[in-house]
C-alpha positions as a Markdown table, in Angstrom:
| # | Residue | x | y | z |
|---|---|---|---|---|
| 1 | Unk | -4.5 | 21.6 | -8.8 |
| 2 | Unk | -4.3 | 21.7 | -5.0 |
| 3 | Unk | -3.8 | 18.4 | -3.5 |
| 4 | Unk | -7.1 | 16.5 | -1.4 |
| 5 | Unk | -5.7 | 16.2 | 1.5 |
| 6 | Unk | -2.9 | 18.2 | 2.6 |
| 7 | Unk | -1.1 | 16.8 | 6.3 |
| 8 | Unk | 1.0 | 19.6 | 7.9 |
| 9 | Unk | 3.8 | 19.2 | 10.6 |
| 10 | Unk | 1.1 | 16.8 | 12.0 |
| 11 | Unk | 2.1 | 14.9 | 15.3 |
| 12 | Unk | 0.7 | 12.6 | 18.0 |
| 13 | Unk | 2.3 | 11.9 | 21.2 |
| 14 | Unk | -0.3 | 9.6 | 23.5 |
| 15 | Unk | -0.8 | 10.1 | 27.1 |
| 16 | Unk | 1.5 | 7.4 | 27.7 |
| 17 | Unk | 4.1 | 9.4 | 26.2 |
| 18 | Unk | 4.1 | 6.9 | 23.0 |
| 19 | Unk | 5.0 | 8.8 | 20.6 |
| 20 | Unk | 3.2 | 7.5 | 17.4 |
| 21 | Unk | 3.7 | 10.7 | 14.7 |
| 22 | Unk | 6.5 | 12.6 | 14.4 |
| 23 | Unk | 6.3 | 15.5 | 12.3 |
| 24 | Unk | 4.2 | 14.0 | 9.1 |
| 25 | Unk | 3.6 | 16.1 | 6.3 |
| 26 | Unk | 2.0 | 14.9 | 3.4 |
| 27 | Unk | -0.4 | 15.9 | 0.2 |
| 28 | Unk | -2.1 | 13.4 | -1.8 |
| 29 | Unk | -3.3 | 14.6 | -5.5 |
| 30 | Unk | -7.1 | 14.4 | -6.6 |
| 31 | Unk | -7.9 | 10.7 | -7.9 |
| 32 | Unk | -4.8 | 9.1 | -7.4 |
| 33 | Unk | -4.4 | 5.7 | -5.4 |
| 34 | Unk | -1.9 | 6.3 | -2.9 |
| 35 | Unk | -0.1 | 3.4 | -0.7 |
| 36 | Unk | 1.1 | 3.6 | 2.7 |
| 37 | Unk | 3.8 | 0.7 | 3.8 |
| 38 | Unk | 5.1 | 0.6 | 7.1 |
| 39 | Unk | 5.7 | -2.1 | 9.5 |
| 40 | Unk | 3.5 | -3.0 | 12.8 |
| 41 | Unk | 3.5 | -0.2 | 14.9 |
| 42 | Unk | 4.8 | 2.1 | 12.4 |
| 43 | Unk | 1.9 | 4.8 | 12.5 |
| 44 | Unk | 0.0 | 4.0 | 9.6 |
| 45 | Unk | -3.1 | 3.6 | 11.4 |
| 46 | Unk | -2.9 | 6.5 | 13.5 |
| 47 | Unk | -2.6 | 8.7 | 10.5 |
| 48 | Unk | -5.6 | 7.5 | 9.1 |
| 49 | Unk | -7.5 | 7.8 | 12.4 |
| 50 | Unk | -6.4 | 11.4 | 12.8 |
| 51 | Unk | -7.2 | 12.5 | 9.3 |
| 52 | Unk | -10.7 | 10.5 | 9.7 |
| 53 | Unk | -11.2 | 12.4 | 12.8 |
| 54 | Unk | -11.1 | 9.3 | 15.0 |
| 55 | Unk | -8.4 | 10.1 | 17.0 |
| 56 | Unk | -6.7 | 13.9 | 17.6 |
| 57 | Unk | -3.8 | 15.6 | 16.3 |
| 58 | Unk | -1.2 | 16.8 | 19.0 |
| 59 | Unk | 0.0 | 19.0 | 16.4 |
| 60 | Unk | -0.7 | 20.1 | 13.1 |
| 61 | Unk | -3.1 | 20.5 | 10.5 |
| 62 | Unk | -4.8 | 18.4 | 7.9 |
| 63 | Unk | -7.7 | 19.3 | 5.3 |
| 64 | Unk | -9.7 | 17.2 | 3.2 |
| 65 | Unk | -11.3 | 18.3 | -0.3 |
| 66 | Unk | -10.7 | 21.8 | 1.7 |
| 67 | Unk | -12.4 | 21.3 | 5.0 |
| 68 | Unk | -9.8 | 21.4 | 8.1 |
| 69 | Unk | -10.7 | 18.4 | 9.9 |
| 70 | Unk | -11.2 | 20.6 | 12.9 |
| 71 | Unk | -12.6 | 23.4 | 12.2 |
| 72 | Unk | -14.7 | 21.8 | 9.3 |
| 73 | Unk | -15.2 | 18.4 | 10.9 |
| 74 | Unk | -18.5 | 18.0 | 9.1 |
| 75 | Unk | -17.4 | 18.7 | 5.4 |
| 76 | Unk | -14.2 | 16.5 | 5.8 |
| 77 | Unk | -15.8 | 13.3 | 7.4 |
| 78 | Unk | -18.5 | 14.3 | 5.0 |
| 79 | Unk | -16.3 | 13.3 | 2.1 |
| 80 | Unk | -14.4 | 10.5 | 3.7 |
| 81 | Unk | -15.2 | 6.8 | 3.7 |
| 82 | Unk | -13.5 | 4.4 | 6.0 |
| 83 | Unk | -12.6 | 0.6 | 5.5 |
| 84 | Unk | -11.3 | -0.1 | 9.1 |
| 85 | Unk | -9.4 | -3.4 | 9.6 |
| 86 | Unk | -11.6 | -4.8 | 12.5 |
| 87 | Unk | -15.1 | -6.5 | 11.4 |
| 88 | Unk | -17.7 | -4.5 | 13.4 |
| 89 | Unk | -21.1 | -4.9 | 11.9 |
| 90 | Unk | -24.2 | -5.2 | 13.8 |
| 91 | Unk | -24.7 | -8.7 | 13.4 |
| 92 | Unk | -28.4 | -8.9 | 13.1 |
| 93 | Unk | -29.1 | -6.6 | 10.8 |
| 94 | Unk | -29.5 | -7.1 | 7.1 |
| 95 | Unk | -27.1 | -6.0 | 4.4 |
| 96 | Unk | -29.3 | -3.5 | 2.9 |
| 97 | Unk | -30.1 | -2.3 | 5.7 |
| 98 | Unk | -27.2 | -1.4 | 7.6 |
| 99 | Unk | -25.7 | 0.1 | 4.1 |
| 100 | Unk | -28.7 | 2.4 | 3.4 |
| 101 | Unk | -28.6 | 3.2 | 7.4 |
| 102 | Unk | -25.0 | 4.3 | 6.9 |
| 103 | Unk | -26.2 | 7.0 | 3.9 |
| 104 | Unk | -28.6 | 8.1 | 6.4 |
| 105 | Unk | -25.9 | 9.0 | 8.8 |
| 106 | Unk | -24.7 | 11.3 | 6.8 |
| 107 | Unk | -27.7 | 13.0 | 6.4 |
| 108 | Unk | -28.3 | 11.9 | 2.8 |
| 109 | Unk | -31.6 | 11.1 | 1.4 |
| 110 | Unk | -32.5 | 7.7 | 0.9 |
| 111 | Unk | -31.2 | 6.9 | -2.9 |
| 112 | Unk | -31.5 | 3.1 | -3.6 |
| 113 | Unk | -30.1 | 3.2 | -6.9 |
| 114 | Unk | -26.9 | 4.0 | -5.8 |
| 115 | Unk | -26.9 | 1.5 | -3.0 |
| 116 | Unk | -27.7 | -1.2 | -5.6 |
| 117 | Unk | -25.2 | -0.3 | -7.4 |
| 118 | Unk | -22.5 | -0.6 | -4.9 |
| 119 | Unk | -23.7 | -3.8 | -3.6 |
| 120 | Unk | -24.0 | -4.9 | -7.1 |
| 121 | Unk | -20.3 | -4.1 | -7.4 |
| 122 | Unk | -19.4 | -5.7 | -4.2 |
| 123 | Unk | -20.8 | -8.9 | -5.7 |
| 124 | Unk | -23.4 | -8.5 | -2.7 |
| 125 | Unk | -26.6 | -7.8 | -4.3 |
| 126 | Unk | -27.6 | -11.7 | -3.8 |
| 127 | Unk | -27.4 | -11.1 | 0.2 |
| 128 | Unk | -28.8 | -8.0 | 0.5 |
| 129 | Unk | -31.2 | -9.9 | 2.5 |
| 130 | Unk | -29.4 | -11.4 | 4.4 |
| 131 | Unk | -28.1 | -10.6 | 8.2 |
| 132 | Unk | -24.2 | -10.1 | 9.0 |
| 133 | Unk | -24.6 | -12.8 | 11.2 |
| 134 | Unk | -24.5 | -15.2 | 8.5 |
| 135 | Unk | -22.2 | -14.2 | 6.3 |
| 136 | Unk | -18.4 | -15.1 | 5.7 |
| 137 | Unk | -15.7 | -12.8 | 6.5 |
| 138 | Unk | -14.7 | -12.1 | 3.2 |
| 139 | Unk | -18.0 | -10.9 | 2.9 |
| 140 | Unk | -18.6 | -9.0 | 5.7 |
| 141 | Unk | -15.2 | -7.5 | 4.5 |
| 142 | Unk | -17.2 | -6.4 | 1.7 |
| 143 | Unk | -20.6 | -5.3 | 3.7 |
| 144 | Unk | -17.7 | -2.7 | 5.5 |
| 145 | Unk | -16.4 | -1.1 | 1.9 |
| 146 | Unk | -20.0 | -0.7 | 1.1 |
| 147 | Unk | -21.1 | 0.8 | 4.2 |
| 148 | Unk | -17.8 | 3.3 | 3.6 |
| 149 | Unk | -18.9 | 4.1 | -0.1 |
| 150 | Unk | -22.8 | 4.5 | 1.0 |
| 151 | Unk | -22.6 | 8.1 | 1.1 |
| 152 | Unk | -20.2 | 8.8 | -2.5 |
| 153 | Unk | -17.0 | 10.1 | -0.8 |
| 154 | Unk | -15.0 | 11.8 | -2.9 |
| 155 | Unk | -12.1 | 9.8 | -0.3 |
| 156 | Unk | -11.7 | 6.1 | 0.9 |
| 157 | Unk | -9.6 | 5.2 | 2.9 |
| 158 | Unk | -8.6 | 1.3 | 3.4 |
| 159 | Unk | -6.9 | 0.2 | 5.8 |
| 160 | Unk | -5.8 | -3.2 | 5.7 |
| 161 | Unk | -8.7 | -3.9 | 3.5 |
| 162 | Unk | -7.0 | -7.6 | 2.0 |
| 163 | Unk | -6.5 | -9.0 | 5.9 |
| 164 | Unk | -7.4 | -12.1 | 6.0 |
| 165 | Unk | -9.3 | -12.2 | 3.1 |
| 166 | Unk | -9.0 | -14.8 | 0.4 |
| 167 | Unk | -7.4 | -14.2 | -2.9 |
| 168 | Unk | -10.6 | -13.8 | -5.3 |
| 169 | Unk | -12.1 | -11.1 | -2.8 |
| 170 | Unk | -8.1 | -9.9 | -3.3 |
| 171 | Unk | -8.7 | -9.5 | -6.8 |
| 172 | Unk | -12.3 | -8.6 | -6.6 |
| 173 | Unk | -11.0 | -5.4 | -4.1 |
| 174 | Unk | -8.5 | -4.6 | -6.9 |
| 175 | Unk | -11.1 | -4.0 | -9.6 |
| 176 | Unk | -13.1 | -1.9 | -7.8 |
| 177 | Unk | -10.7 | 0.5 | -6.9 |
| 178 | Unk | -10.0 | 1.4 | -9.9 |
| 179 | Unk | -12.9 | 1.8 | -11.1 |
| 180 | Unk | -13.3 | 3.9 | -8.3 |
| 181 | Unk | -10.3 | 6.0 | -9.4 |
| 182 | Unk | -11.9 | 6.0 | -12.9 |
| 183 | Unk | -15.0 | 7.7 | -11.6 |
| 184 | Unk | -12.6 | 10.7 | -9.6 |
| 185 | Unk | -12.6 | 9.2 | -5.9 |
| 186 | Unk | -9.0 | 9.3 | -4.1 |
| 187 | Unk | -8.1 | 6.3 | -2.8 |
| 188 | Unk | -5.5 | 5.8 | 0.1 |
| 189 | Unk | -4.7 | 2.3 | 1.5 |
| 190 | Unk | -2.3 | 0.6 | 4.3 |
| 191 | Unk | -0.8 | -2.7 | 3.4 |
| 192 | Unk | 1.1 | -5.7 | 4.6 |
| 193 | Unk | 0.5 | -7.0 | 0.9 |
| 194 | Unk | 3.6 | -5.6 | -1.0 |
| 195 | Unk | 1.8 | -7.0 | -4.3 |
| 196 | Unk | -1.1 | -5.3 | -3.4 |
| 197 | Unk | 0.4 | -1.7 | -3.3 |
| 198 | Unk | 3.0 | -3.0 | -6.4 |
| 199 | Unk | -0.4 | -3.9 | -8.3 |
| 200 | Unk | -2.6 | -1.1 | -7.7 |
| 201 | Unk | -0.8 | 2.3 | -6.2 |
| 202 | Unk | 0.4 | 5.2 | -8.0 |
| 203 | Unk | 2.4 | 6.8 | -5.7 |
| 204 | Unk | 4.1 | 4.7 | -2.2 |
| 205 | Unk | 4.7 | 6.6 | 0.8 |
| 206 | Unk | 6.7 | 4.4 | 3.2 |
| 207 | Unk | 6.7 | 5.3 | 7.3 |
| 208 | Unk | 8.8 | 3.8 | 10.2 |
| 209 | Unk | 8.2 | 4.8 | 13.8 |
| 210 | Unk | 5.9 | 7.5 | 13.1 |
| 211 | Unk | 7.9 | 9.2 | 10.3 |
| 212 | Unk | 7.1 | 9.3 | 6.4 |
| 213 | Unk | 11.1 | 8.5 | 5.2 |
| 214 | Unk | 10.2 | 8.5 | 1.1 |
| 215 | Unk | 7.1 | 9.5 | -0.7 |
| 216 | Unk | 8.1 | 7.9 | -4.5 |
| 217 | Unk | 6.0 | 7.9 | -7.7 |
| 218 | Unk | 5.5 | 3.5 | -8.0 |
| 219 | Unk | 7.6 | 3.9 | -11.0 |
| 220 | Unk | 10.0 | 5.8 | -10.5 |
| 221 | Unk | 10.7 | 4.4 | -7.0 |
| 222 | Unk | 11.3 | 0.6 | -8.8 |
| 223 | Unk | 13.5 | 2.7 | -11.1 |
| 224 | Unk | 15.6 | 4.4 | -8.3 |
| 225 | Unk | 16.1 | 1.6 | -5.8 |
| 226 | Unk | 15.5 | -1.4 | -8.0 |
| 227 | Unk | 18.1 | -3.5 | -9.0 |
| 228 | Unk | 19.2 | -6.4 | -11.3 |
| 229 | Unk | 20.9 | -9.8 | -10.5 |
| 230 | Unk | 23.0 | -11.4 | -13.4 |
| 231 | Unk | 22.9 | -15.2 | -11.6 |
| 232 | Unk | 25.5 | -17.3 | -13.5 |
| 233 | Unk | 25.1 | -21.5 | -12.9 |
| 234 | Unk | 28.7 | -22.6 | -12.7 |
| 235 | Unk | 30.0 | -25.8 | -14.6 |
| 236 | Unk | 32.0 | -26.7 | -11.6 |
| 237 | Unk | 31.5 | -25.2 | -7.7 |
| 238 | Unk | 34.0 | -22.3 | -6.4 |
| 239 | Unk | 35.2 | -22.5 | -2.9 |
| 240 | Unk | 36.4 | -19.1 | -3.1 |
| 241 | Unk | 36.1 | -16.4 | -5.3 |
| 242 | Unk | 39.5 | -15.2 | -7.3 |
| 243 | Unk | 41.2 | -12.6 | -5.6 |
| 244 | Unk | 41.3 | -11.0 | -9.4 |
| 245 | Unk | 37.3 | -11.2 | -8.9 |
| 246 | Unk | 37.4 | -9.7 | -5.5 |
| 247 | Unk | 36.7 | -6.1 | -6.6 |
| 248 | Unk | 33.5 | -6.8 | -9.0 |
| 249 | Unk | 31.1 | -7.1 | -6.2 |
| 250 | Unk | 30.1 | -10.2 | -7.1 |
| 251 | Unk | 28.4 | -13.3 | -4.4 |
| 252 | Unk | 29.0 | -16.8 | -4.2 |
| 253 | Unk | 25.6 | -18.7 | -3.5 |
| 254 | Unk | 23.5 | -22.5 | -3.7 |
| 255 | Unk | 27.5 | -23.9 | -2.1 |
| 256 | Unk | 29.6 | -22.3 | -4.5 |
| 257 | Unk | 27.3 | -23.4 | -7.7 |
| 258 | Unk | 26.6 | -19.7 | -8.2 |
| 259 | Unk | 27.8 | -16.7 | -8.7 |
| 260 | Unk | 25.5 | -13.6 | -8.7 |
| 261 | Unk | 26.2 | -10.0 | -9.9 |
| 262 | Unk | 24.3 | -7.2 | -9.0 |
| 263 | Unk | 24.0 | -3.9 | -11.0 |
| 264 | Unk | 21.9 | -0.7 | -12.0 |
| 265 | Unk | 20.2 | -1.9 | -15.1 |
| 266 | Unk | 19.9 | 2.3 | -15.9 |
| 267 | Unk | 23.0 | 3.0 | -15.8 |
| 268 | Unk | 25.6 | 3.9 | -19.1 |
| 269 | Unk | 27.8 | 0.7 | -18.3 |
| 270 | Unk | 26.1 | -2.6 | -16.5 |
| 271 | Unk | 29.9 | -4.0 | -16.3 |
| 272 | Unk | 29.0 | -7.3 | -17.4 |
| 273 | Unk | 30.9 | -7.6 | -20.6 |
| 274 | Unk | 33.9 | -6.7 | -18.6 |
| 275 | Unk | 32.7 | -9.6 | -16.3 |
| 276 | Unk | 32.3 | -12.5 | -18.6 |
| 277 | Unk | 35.8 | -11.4 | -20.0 |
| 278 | Unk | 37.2 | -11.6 | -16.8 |
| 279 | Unk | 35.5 | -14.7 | -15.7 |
| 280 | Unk | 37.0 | -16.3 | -18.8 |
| 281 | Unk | 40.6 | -15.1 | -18.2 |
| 282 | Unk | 40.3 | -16.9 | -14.9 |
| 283 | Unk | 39.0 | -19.9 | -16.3 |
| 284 | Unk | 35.3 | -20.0 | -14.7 |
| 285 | Unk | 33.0 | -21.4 | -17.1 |
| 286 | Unk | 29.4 | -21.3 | -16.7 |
| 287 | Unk | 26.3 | -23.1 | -17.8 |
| 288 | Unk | 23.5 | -21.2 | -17.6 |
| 289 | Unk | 22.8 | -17.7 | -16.7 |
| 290 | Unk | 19.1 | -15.5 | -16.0 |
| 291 | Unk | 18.3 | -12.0 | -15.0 |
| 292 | Unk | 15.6 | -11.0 | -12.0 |
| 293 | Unk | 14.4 | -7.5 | -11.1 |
| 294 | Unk | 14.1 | -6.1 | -7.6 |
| 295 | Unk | 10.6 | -6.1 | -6.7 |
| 296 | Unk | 8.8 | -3.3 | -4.5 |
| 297 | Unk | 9.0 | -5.7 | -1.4 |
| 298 | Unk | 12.7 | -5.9 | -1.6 |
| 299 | Unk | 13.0 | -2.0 | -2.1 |
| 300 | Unk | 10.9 | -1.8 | 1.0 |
| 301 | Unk | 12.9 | -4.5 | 3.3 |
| 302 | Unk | 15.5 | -2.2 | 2.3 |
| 303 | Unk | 14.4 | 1.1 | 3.3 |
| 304 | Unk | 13.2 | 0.0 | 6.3 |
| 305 | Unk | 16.5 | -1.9 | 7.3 |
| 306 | Unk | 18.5 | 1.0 | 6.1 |
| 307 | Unk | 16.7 | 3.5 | 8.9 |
| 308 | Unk | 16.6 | 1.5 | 11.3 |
């Protein structure tokens, strides 16, 4: 199955002579919830506002359920929605309104089944009344994903979409998108909430000053890169680690009151039965010991500190 969108040797250098995209390519499958991590300034946005048609491509090519986004503008934005970060709503409008107005846009018919359902999703359908004006920014978070899904796009894009939100909207977001997935739409967010893309995403793409530098099924990217500590609580504090110890990679912490051991949990041979042996023959004794697996945010801090 072709892939929704498909970014080709896609660039952007600004006036300025910033340049924000270096050579992107990227295909994202039908139905899939794809994550994009990057730090500030890393490009994340820009490649959303290119392939929403916002802002244009120095080079390249990009097509969206198979319209170019140049070419075929209309059939692309046509089956894009767009969560942006920033809270612009027209403040004196009502909820209903300014969703059903949104449809319009697109030259829809008017169908208010589907907007009650969306609002009723979006926990909004008790203010549909009511104006922007008066609402709280959690919910006029909310107003903006259902303005976005007015018009059934086939792709939504969030971007940033848990940003100073509190945690039940969080978890409220997190349900519908996959119900979302469940009914075929492609979802692609931008994060500063590791959890967010560890909880939800099937795929991470990870990009650093305009370049994607891994594109990782969730899985098999916690697989890869993850790792596990053995931390062993000592009986008695080490000043120094045994220079018959210094070889096994292991890291005194907490002043000497721990040692930690880190290894690839995948591999044939962890090493530590050779470890406690050895710890024994040197005479460390231990009182306590626990395991902890690398999350995605550590894999990330990584990646990022290892290009930079």
């Amino acid at each position: 199955m072709s892939p929704i969108i498909s970014i080709e040797n896609l660039s952007k250098t600004y006036a300025s002579g910033l340049s924000a995209l270096k050579t992107v390519n990227l295909a994202i499958a039908r139905g899939e919830i794809f994550a994009l991590l990057g730090p500030n300034g890393a490009g994340k946005s820009t490649l959303i506002n290119i392939v929403c048609g916002i802002v244009t491509p120095s080079t390249g090519t990009v097509t969206v359920d198979g319209h170019d986004i140049g070419s075929g503008y209309r059939g692309a934005r046509k089956a894009i929605g767009l969560v942006p970060q920033e809270l612009t709503t027209d403040a004196f409008e009502s909820v209903w309104n300014t969703v059903s107005f949104t449809r319009g846009l697109f030259g829809l018919k008017k169908d208010p089944g589907h907007i009650e359902r969306v609002l009723r999703d979006l926990s909004l359908w008790e203010k549909r009344d009511a104006r922007l004006m008066t609402l709280s920014g959690g919910m006029k978070r909310r107003v903006l994903i259902a303005k976005a899904l007015s018009h059934e796009p086939t792709v939504l894009f969030l971007d940033e979409p848990s940003a100073g939100v509190d945690v039940e909207l969080r978890q409220d977001m997190w349900r519908m998108v996959r119900r979302l997935r469940e009914q075929g739409v492609t979802v692609i967010l931008t994060t500063h909430y590791i959890e967010e893309a560890e909880e939800m995403a099937d795929r991470i793409g990870v990009i650093r000053k305009g370049e994607i530098i891994l594109v990782e099924e969730k899985a098999e990217l916690i697989r890869k890169l993850g790792r596990k500590q053995l931390t062993l609580q000592l009986q008695a504090p080490l000043a120094a680690l045994p220079a018959d110890l210094a070889d096994r990679g292991l890291e005194l912490s907490q002043g000497g009151q721990e040692l930690v051991y880190t290894y690839d949990a995948k591999a044939e041979r962890t090493g530590i039965t050779g470890l406690l042996t050895d710890l024994g023959a040197a005479g460390i004794r231990f009182s306590d010991l626990r395991t902890s697996q690398s999350s995605l945010e550590d894999i990330f801090v990584d990646l990022v500190r290892e290009r930079a």
